[in-house]
N, C-alpha and C positions, 0 to 999 in steps of 0.2 A: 464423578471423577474430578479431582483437583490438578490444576494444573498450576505452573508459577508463571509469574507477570512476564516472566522474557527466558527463552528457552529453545529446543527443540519440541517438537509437538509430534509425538508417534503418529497418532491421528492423520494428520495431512504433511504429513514428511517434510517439514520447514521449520528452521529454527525464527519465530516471531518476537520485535519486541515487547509485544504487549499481551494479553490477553483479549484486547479488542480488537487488534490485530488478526490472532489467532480464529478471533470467531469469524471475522470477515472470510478468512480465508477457506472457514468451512461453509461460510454461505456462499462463497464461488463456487465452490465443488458442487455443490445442490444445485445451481444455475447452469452448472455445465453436464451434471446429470441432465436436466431438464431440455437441452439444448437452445437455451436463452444465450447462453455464452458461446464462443467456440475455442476461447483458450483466458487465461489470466496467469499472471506473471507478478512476482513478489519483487519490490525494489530493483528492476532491472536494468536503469537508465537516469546517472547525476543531470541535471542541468545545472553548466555555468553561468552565472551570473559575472560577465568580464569586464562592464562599467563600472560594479562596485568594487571599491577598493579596500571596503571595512566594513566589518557586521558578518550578515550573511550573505556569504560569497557561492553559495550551491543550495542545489531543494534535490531531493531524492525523494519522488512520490513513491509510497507503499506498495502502490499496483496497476498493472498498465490491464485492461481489461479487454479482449475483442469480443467485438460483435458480429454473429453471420454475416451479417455484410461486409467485412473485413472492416470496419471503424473501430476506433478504440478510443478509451476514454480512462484518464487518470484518475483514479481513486485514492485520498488521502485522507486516514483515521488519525482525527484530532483528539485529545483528553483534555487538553485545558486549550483554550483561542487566549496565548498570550501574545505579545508585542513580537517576540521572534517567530511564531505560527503564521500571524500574520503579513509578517514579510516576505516569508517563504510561501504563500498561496497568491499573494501580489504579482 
């Protein structure tokens, strides 16, 4: 099945930027089938950046991930590590 690079994804009920997006988000499902996960969450929280007054001014990670233990950890799917990527993982 083909899918397009940005879209809704019948499969896991989320419209993704990317196609690597997409796959991440069906490798979560598989982790939370598994009960490696106990939840994950698609772009659900900007962070501002309020000292910067030019450039980029906000990061919006891809995916906030929890763990059994209630910890969670941000996951962000890169395609190219350009100069704005890397300010926003900074």
């Amino acid at each position: 099945m083909s899918y397009p690079r940005q879209g809704f994804r019948d499969d896991i009920g989320i419209s993704a930027r990317s196609s690597w997006e997409a796959n991440v988000c069906r490798y979560l499902v598989w982790l939370l089938g598994r009960g490696e996960i106990t939840r994950w969450e698609y772009e659900p929280l900007r962070f501002w950046f309020t000292a910067i007054t030019y450039g980029t001014t906000s990061y919006l990670p891809d995916f906030r991930v929890t763990r059994p233990d209630g910890t969670h950890e941000w996951w962000e799917v890169k395609g190219w590590w350009d100069a704005k990527s890397k300010t926003k993982v900074k």
